[in-house]
LOVOLO-476621 format. One record per residue (C-alpha): residue number from 1; x, y, z. Coordinates in nm, 3 decimals. Example, Ala and Ser with C-alpha at 12.3 -4.5 7.8 and 13.67 -1.06 7.14 Angstrom:
BEGIN
@pos 1; X 1.230; Y -0.450; Z 0.780 .
@pos 2; X 1.367; Y -0.106; Z 0.714 .
END
This chain:
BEGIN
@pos 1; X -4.558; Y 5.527; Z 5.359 .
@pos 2; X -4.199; Y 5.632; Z 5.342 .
@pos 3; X -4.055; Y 5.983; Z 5.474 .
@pos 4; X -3.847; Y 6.258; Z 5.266 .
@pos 5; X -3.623; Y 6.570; Z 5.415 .
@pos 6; X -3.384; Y 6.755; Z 5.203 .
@pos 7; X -3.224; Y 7.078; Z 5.183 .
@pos 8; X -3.093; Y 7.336; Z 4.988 .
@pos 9; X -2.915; Y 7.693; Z 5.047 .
@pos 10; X -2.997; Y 7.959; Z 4.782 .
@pos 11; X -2.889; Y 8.356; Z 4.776 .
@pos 12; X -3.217; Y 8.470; Z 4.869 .
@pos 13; X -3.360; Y 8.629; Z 5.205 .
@pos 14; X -3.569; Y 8.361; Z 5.362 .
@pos 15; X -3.867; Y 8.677; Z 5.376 .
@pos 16; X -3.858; Y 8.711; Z 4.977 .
@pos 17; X -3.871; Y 8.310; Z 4.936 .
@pos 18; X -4.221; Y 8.237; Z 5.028 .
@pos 19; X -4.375; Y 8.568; Z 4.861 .
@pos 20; X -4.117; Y 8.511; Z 4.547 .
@pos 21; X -4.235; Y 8.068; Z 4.544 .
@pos 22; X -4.606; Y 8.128; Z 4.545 .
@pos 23; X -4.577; Y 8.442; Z 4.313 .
@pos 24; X -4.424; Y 8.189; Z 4.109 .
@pos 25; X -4.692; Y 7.876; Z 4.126 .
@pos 26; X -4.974; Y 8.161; Z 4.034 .
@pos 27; X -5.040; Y 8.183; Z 4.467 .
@pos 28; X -4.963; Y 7.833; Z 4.549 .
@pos 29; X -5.140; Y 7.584; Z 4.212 .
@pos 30; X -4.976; Y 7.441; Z 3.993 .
@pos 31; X -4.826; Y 7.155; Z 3.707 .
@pos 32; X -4.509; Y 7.048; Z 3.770 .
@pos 33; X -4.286; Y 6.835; Z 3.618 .
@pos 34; X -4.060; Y 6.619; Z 3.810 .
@pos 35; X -3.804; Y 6.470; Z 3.614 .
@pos 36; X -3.539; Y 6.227; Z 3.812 .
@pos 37; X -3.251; Y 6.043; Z 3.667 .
@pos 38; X -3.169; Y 5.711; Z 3.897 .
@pos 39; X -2.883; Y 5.533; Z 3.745 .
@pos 40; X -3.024; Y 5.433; Z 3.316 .
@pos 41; X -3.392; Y 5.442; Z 3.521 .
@pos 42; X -3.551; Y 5.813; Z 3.423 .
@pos 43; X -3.905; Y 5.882; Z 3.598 .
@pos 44; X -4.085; Y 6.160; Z 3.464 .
@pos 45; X -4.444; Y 6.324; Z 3.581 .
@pos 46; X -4.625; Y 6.584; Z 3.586 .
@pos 47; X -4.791; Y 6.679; Z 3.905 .
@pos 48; X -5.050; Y 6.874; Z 4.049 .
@pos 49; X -4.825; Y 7.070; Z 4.258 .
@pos 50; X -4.967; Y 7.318; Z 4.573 .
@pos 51; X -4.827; Y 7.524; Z 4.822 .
@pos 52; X -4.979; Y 7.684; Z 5.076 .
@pos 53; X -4.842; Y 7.946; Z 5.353 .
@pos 54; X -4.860; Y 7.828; Z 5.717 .
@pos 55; X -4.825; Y 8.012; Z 6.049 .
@pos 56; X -4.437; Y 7.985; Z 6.195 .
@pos 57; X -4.264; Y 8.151; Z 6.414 .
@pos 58; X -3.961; Y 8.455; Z 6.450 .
@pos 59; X -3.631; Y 8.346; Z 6.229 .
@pos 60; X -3.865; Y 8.056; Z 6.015 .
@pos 61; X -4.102; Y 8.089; Z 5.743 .
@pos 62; X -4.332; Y 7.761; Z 5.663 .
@pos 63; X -4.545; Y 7.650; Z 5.356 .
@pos 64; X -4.741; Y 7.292; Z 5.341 .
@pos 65; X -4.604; Y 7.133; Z 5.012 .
@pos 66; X -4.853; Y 6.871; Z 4.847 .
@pos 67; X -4.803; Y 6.690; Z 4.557 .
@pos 68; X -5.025; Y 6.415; Z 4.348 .
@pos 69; X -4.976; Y 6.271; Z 3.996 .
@pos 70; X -5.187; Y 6.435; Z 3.744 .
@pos 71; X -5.437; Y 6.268; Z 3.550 .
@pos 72; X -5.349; Y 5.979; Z 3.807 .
@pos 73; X -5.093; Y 5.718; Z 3.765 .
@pos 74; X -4.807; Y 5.522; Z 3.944 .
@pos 75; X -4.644; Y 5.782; Z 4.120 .
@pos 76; X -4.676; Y 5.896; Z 4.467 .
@pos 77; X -4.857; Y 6.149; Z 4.619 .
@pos 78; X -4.623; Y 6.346; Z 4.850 .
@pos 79; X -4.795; Y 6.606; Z 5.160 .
@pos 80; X -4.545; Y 6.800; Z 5.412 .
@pos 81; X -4.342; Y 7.129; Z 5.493 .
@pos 82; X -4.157; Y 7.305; Z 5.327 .
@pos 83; X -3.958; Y 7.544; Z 5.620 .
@pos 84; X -3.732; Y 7.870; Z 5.470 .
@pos 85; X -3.496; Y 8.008; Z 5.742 .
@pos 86; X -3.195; Y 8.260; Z 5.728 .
@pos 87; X -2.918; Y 8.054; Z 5.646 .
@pos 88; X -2.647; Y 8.373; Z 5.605 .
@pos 89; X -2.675; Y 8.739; Z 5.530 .
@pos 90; X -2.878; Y 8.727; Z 5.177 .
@pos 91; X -2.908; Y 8.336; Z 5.172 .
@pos 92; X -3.192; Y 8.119; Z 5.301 .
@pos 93; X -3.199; Y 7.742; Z 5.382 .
@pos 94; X -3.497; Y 7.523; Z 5.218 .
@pos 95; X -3.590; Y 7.214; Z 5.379 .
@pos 96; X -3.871; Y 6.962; Z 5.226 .
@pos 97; X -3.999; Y 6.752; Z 5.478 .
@pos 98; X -4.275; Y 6.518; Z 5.481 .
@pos 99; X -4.429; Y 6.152; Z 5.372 .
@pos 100; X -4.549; Y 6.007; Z 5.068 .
@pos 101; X -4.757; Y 5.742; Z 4.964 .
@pos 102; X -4.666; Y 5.492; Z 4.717 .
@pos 103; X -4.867; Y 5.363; Z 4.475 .
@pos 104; X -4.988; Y 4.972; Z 4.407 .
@pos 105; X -5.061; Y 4.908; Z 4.809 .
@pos 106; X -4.830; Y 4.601; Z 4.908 .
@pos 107; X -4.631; Y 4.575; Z 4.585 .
@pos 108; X -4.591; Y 4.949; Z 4.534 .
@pos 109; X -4.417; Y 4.886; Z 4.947 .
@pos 110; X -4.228; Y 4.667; Z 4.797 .
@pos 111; X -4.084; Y 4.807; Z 4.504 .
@pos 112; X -4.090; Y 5.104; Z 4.739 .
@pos 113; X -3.825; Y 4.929; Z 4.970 .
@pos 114; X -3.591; Y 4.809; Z 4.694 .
@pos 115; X -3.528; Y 5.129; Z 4.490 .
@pos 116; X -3.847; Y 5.363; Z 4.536 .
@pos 117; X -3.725; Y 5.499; Z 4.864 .
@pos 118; X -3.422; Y 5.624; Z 4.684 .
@pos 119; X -3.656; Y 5.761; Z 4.384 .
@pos 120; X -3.815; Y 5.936; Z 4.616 .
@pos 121; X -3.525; Y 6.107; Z 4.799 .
@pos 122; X -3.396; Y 6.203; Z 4.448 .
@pos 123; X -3.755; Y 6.350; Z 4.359 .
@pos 124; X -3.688; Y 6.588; Z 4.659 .
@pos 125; X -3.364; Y 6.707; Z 4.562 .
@pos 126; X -3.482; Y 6.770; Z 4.216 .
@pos 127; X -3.773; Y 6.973; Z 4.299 .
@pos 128; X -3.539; Y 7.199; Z 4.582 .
@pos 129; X -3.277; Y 7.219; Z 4.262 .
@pos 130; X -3.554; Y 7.359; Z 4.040 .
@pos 131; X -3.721; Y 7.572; Z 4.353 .
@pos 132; X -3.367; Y 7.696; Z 4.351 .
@pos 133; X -3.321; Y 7.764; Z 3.997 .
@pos 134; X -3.676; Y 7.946; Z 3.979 .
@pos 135; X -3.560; Y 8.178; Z 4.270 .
@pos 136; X -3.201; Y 8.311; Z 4.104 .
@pos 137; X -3.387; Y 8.376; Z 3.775 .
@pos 138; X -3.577; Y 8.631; Z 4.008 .
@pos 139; X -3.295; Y 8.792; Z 4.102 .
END
């Protein structure tokens, strides 16, 4: 199991994000595709892609983020938080953090510690670059 935080800052107050993200993913469900580039090496899936609003507390808003491959397949399953806070006037910082399980048991670890890891951390970006993108075409 390997672990994934990453951020992003996007001109949007961290109360709108949540409402705006689930409004988005028809309250919380949906197919996603994440698409990452890693060096000639493109990985592309579609996943079954949830979000789900969590209690927090006063300056923080907090969603559980989930994903698994649809229809199955070698790509991992990903569960943690997803935390919106007030990064400026009229901007909000979005952190993904959480853990995901590769697939193939020992030789999915493997491949996992040579580039996966890396996959992985570039998956995260991507989705918080299209989370991003979906939030300013709201505006």
């Amino acid at each position: 199991m390997g672990n994934i935080r990453e951020f992003t800052t996007v001109a949007c107050a961290f109360d709108d994000v949540p409402d705006r993200l689930l409004a988005t993913f028809d309250g919380g469900d949906a197919v996603l595709p994440l698409r990452v580039r890693f060096g000639d090496l493109m990985v592309e899936r579609d996943v079954n892609f949830h979000l789900k609003t969590k209690p927090a507390y006063p300056g923080y808003r907090l969603l559980d983020v989930s994903w698994t491959p649809k229809d199955g397949g070698p790509y991992p399953s990903f569960s943690g938080t997803l935390s919106v806070a007030e990064d400026a006037a009229g901007w909000s910082r979005i952190e993904i953090d959480g853990s995901y399980r590769s697939p193939f048991g020992i030789a999915g670890a493997v491949f996992d510690a040579a580039v996966g890891h890396r996959i992985a951390q570039a998956t995260a970006s991507e989705l918080l670059a299209e989370l991003k993108r979906l939030l300013l075409a709201q505006n």
